[in-house]
N, C-alpha and C positions, 0 to 999 in steps of 0.2 A: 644508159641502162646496161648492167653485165648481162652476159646471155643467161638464157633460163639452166638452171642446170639441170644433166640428166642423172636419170635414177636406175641405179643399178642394181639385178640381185642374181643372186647365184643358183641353179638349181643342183642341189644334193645330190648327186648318183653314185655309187656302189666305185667301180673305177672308170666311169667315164662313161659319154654319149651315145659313144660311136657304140656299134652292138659289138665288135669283135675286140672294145677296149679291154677288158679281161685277162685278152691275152698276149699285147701289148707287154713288153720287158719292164717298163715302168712301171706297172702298176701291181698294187696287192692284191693278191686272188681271191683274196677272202675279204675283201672291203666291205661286203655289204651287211657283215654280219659280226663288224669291228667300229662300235660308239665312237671311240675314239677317231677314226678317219671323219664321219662326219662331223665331229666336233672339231677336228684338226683345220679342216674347209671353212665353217661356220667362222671359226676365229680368224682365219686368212683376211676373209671376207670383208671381216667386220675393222679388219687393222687396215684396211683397204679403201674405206668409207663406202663400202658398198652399202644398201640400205636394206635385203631383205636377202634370209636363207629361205628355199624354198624346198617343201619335201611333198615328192607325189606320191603314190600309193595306188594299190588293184585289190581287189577283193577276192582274188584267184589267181590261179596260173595259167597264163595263154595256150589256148587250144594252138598247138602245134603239129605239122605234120610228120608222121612215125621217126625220121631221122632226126627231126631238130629237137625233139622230143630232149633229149639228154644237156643237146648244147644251147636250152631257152635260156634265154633273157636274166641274169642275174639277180634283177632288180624284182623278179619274181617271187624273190625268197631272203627276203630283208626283213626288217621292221616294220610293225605297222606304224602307221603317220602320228600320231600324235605323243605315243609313247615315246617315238623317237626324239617328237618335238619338245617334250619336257625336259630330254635330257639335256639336248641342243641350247634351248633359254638359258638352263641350271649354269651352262659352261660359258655364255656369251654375256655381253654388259648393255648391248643397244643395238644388235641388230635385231633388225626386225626376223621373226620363224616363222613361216606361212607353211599349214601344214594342210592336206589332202581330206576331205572328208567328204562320202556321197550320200545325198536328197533321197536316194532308191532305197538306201538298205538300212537305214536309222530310222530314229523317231527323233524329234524336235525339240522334245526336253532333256533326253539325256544329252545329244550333242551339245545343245545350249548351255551344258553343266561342263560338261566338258572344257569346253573353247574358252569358258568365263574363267575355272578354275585356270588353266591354264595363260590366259591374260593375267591375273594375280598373281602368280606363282612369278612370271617373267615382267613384273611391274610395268604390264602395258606395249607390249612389242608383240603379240601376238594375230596373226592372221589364218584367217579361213580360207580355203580355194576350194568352190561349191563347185560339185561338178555331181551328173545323173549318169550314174554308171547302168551301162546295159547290154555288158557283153553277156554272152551264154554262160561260159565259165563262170561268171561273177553269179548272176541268178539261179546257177544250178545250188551251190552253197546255199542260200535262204529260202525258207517257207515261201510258199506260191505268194502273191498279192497281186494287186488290180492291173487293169490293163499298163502295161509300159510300154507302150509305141512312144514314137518318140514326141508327139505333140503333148500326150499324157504324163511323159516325166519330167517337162520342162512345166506345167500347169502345175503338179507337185510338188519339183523344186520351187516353184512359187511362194506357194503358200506356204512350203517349210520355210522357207527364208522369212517370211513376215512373222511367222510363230517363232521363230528364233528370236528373231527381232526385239518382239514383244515379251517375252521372259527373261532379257536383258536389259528391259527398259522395268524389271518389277520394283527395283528397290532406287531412291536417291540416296547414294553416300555418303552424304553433307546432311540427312537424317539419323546418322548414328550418332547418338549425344555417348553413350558408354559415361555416361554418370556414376562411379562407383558409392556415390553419397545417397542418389535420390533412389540409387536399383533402377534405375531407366537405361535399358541399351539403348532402343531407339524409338524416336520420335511419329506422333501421328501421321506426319509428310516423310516416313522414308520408305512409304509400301505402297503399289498403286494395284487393281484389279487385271487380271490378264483376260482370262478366261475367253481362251481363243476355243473354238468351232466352226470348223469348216468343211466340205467336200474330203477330206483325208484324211487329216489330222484335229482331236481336239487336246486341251491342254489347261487345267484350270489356272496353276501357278500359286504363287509367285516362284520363280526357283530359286532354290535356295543358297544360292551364288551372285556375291554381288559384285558393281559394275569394279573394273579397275581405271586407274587414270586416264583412259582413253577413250572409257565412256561405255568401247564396245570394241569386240575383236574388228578387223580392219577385214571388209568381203572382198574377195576374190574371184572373177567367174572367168572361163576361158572357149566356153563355147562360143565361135565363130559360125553357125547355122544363123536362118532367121531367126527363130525361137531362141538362139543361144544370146544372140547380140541382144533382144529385148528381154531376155533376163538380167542380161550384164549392165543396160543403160538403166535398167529399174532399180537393181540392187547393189551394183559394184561400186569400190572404191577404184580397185585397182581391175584391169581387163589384160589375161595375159593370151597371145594370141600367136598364131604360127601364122608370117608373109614368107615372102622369100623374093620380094623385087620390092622395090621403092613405091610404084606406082599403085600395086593393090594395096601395100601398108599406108598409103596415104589416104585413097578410099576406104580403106577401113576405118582407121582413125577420124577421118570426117564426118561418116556414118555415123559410128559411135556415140561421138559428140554433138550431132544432130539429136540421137534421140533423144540424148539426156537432158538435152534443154528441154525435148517435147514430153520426158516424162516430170517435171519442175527440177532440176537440178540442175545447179550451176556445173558447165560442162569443163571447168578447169577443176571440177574436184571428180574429175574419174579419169585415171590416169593410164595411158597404153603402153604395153610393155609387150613389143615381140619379143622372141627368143631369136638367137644369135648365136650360131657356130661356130667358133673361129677357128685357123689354121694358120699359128705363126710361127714365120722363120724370118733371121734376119736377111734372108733375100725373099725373094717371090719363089726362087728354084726350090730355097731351101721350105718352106713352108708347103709348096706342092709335091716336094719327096717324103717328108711326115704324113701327109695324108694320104700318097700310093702307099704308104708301110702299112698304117690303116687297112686301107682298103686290102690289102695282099692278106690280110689276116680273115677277110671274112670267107664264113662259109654256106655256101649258096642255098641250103634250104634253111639254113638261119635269117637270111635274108629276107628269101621268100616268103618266111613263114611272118615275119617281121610285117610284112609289103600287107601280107593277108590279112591283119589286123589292125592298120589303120587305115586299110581300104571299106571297113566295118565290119570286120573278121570274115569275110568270103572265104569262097573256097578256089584254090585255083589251079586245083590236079586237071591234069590234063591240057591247061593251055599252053602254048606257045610259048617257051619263054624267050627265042627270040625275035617273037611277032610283037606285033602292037598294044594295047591293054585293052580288052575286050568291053564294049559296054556291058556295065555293072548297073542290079537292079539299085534304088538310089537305098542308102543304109536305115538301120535303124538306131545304130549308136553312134558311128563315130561321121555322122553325117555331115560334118565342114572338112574335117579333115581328108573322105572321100574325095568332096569336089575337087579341093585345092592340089591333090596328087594326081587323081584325074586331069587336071586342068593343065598342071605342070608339065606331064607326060605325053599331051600330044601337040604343047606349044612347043617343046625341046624335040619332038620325036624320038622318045624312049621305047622302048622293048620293055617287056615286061622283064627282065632279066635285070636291062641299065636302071630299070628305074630303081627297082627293090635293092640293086648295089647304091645308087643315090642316097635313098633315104634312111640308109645303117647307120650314116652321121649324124645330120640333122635332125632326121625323124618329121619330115616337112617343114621345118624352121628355114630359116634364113642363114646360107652356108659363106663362110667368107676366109678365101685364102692366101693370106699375103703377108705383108711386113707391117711391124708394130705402125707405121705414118699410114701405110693403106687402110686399117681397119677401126683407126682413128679418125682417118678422113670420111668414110663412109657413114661411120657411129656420129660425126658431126653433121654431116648432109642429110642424113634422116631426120635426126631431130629439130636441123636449120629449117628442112623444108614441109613440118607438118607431119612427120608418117610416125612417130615415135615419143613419148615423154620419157623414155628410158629404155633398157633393155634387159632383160632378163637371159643373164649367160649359161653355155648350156657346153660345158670344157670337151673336150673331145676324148680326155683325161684324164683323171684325177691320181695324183695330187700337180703334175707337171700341165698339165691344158690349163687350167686355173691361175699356177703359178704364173706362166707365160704370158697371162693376158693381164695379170697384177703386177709383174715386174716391167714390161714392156709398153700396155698401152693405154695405161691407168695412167701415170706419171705423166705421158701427152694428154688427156684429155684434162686433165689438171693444172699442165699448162697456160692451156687454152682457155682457164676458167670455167670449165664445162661440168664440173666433176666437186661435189661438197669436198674441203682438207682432210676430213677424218671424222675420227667416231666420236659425234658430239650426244650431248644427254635429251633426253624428253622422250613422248610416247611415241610409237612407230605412226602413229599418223601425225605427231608433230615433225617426225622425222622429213617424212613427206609433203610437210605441207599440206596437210589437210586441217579442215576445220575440228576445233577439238566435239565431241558427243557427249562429255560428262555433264551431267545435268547439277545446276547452280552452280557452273565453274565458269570462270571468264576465258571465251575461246584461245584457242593457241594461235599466237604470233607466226604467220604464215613464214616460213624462211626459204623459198621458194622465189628466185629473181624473178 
């Protein structure tokens, strides 16, 4: 038997990961607010047989403190996700475009309209990455609503996902007769009743967007919390998730696939995908001098300010920053990501200073620095040993981070038989391997060793 292959996708950023890529000699300064670079990546990507572009998105601009104020986050003032996503499909032929949308500040039939139009539009290659935004920033922008602790937006994401669900299961498309002789568009079997109500949301239906070849956009969730991981086994296809050593990415993965058998799903059809930061030179020296250049560019309350919002946006004037990281009351938003930088931070014994320069790269991902055979060999040991079904890259970059890990460790992994040829046809979850969801269509031929 060949080995399983892994699945790869790109995530979109502005010019790169790292927070001080911006300013990086490589990179265009103005990337985040030029179609065209992200389209430029998308297509790299996709000549590359990677399987999915990924585009995140905020609802606001990071509460920063007074100095970083000027020098936040680039990625703060881009596109919003799905517009960007249309453009993205328009310019691509089969990657799959997994675009950012939040359960907090929508309602379940326009997004459903959305995501469906957008699956047609890109004949089937489109994904959703469900996430419960609840930073302050983000909430201060919309009208008050119900309690959002975080037990309460993860019960909401719920039920939004199933009312989603169900307004894309309204029509069967193999019920469109479009008879121009009898005047019949479609048939009595191509409409089914919705009429979801429940605790948050109601929703009568049908919407008025029907399914494209895939059945349904393809769900994405990446909350690593309790409540995040028993959304993710309930409703995900794909699970993207931030490890940063072998051993918890393989507990996690086990986890995952635990529940999903326990919530009825076959647990080969929910697929995990850490994020991966890499840093390659054709030596070790030289791949660890890229990434001091990196780091010599960043600027310290950029950092910090950075540290304080995936710590759950705390505040953290006044402390120490070359003492320890102080116990933190536990978050209300960004509460997996809390633990795992916590948790990082006092197995390594960081400073609050080392750690917030730490995670300007990666952002809690999984950082990996060495030569194109080391990060190959690694990329194959994770997914040899359980902890991965692919990885979701995350370039240090753009357009040279990217490049370097397409020109360099793509090619080994395709060696090795690890890695699909190229950009072949069908919908992004045949892409995958997943089971096809059109209804009265004959499922898709697994292509998944």
């Amino acid at each position: 038997m060949s080995p399983r292959k892994i699945i790869l996708g790109t995530i979109l950023y502005p010019s790169g990961h790292h927070v001080a890529a911006w300013r990086h000699p490589s990179t265009q300064v103005d990337a985040n607010i030029d179609v065209n670079h992200y389209v430029r990546a998308a297509r790299d990507a996709e000549a590359a047989g990677f399987e999915i572009a990924f585009i995140s998105d905020r609802l606001g601009v990071p509460r920063s403190r007074e100095e970083a104020l000027r020098r936040i986050d680039e990625w703060s003032h881009g596109f919003e996700a799905l517009t960007l996503a249309a453009a993205v499909a328009m310019a691509t032929r089969t990657i799959g475009v997994v675009a950012t949308a939040s359960t907090t500040f929508n309602e379940p039939y326009n997004l459903a309209r959305q995501f469906a139009s957008l699956d047609l539009i890109s004949n089937g290659r489109i994904g959703w990455n469900i996430v419960t935004s609840s930073l302050e920033q983000e909430s201060d922008n919309f009208n008050p609503g119900p309690d959002f602790d975080h037990a309460a937006r993860y019960a909401r994401a719920d039920e939004f996902v199933d009312a989603v669900k169900s307004l894309w299961q309204s029509w069967n498309p193999d019920g469109f007769v479009r008879d121009k002789e009898s005047g019949v568009f479609f048939g009595p079997d191509a409409v089914k009743s919705v009429d979801h109500d429940g605790p948050y949301f109601r929703s009568k239906g049908p919407l008025n967007v029907i399914p494209s070849r895939q059945g349904r956009p393809l769900l994405v969730q990446a909350g690593s919390s309790d409540a995040g991981k028993a959304l993710a086994a309930k409703t995900a296809d794909v699970v993207f998730t931030a490890q940063t050593d072998i051993v918890s990415a393989r507990g996690f993965y086990q986890d995952i696939k635990r529940r999903s058998s326990a919530a009825g799903k076959n647990a080969d059809d929910v697929l995990i995908l850490p994020g991966i930061f890499p840093v390659i030179g054709e030596t070790r020296s030289q791949a660890e001098d890229k990434y001091a250049e990196l780091q010599n560019l960043i600027q310290p309350d950029v950092a910090l300010s950075l540290l304080e919002t995936y710590l759950g946006d705390v505040d953290l004037s006044g402390v120490d920053i070359d003492g320890p990281l102080p116990d933190l009351p536990v978050s209300n938003s960004i509460r997996s990501r809390q633990a795992l930088l916590t948790e990082f931070a006092r197995k390594e014994g960081l400073s609050v200073g080392a750690l917030a320069r730490h995670i300007a790269g990666a952002r809690g991902h999984w950082q990996v620095i060495g030569t194109p055979d080391e990060v190959a060999d690694q990329i194959e040991d994770w997914t040899a040993s359980g902890a991965a079904d692919g990885f979701m890259l995350l370039p240090p970059t753009f357009p040279e981070g990217q490049d370097d890990f397409i020109r360099t460790v793509v090619p080994l992994l395709k060696k090795r038989d690890l890695l699909n040829p190229g950009p072949q046809t069908g919908s992004l979850r045949e892409r995958l391997g997943l089971p096809s969801l059109a209804r009265n269509r004959t499922d898709a031929v697994r292509n998944r060793a």
